[in-house]
Structure formats: C-alpha cells, structure tokens
N, C-alpha and C positions, 0 to 999 in steps of 0.2 A: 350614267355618264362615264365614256368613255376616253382618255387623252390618248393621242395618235401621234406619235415622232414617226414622218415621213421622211426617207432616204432615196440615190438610187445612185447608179453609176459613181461606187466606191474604187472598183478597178485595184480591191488589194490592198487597201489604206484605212486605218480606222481611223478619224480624223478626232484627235481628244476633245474638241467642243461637241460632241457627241454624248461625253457624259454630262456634263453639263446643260443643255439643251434638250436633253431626253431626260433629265433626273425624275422628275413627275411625271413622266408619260406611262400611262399601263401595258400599251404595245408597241412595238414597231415592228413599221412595213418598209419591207427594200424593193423597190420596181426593178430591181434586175443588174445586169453588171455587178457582182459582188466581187470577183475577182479572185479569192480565196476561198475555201474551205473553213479558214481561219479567224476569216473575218467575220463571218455567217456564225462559227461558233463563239467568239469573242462579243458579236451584238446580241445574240440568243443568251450568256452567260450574265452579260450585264443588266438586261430587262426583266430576267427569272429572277437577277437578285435584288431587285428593287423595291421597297417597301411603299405601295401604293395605293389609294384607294377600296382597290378589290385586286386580292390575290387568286382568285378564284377562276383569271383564265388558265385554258388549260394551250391555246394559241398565243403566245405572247409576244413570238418571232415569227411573220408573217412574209413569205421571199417569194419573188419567181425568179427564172434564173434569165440571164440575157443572151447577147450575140457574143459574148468574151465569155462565158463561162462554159468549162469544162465541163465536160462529161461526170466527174465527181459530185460538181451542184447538180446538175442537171437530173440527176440521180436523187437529192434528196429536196429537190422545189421543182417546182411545176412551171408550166408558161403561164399558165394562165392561174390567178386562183381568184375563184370566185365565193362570197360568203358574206353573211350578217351580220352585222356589228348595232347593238340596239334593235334599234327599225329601219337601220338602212342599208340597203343592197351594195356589194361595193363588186366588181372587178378591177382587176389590177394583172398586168403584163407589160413587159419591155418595151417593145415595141408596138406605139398603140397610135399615135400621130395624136391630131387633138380635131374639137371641132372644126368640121369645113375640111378637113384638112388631114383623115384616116387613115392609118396603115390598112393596105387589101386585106377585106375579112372583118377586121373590124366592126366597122360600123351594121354587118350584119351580126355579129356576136352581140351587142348592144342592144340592137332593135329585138333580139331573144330573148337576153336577160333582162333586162328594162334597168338597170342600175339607176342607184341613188348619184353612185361617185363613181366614174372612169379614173383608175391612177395607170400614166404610164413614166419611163423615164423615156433615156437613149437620145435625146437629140441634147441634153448639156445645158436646158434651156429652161430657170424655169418659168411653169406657167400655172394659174390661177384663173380658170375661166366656168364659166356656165353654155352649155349647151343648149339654147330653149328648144330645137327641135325633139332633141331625143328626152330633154328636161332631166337633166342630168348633170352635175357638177364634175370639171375634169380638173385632176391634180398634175403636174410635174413636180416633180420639188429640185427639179436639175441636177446638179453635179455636186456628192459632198467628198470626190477624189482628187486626186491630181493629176490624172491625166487624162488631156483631151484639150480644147483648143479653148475651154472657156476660162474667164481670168478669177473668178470669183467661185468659191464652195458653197453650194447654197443646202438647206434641207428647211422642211416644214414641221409646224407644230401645230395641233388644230385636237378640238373637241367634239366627239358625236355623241346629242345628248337627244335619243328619242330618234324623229325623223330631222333634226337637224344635226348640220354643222358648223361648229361656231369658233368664237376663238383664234383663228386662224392667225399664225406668228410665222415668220420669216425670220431664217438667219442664213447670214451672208456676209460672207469674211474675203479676203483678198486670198487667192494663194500661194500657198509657200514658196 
C-alpha cells in the first residue's frame, strides 16, 4: 500500500497545508507547473524526510515539468513520466486534457501504454473521472498555487493498494 499526495500548477509557491495534508503520504507527484527550482527541492526535502510506512522508495518526488517551467526543471523532470506503482500503470504529464476531451498525441500515448491512471494538471480545474473507453482512471488535482484565474487551491490524497485506488481525499481551501 501505497499513499499518494497529488499536486500540480504550484507556479512558485509551496502552499503550507501541503505539510499537513501530505504528512502520511509516501510520495508525491507534481503534474507540472512547478514554477521554481525551489519548490521542487523544498517538496522532494520534505517527502524524503518523512517517517512513513515504507522508507524504502527510492522515487519519493515524482514531477514532470510544464508550459511555465524553465529550462532548469525541464533539465531535471521529464514531460512525461511513466511508471508502476504496486500494480498499477500510471502516466502523468501537464498537459494531457481529460477524457473525451485530449490534448493532440495524447490519447495515442494512452492507447500504447494502457495505463491504470492518466494524471494531468494545466487547466486549474480539478477533476476526478474514469475513462471506460481507454479503462483507465484520470486524475487532476487542479491548482495548489496562486496564480491563475481559479478561486480555490486544491490538491489530492488518494491510496494505491494492489490494482486499486482508494481513498481518494480532497483538499480545497479558498485563496489567499
């Protein structure tokens, strides 16, 4: 059993209910927009030191970079990362759209890897859906920054135990 603190479009802000809300989580994953250098090392620093379940990942800060990050991130996360968590296949990238409704390329990269869970961020919005064509669970977890048009900071809490995922928490706070 895995816990997962889901983030994404930070844009430069660690938002402190972040320690709080991720205190139990074994990893976390950022879908993109990180916005700093700094940030990315401050949620890698605080996941590595957290006393959890199993100590024994050796990915504990999971990122791709997005349309606002620099060449710095972009240099140490990927667009896209793809990988296994238990028994379940994950992809995860910025800009990904959701079902119905795909960023170009997409939904052929899907139909390749057959994923268990689609996570994208980039539209501010979030969403919790199932896919039944591609059979496939998509995550956003929208916006845990402050800039951008939406009114509310949201991120995800969720557990992958096996081929499932369970658990699933919402947090969502007005912004500052």
């Amino acid at each position: 059993m895995v816990k997962i603190g889901l983030l994404s479009d930070t844009h430069g802000w660690v938002n402190p209910a972040i320690y709080d809300f991720f205190k139990d989580c074994d990893e976390i994953w950022h879908a993109g927009d990180i916005g700093s250098t700094d940030v990315a090392i401050e949620l890698e620093a605080f996941i590595n030191g957290q006393q959890t379940s199993s100590t024994s990942f050796t990915n504990r800060f999971r990122a791709v970079y997005g349309n606002i990050d620099d060449w710095d991130i972009r240099a140490d996360y990927p667009q896209f990362q793809i990988f296994t968590v238990e028994d379940m296949k994950v992809v995860m990238t910025h800009i990904g759209g959701y079902p119905n409704a795909y960023a170009q390329g997409i939904k052929q990269l899907l139909l390749e890897e057959k994923p268990d869970i689609f996570i994208s961020g980039h539209s501010h919005i979030l969403k919790v859906m199932r896919d039944p064509k591609l059979n496939l669970l998509h995550l956003n977890p929208g916006a845990a920054g402050l800039k951008g048009f939406h009114k509310k900071v949201t991120m995800l809490r969720f557990t992958i135990e096996g081929k499932e995922a369970k658990e699933l928490e919402i947090y969502e706070a007005d912004r500052y």
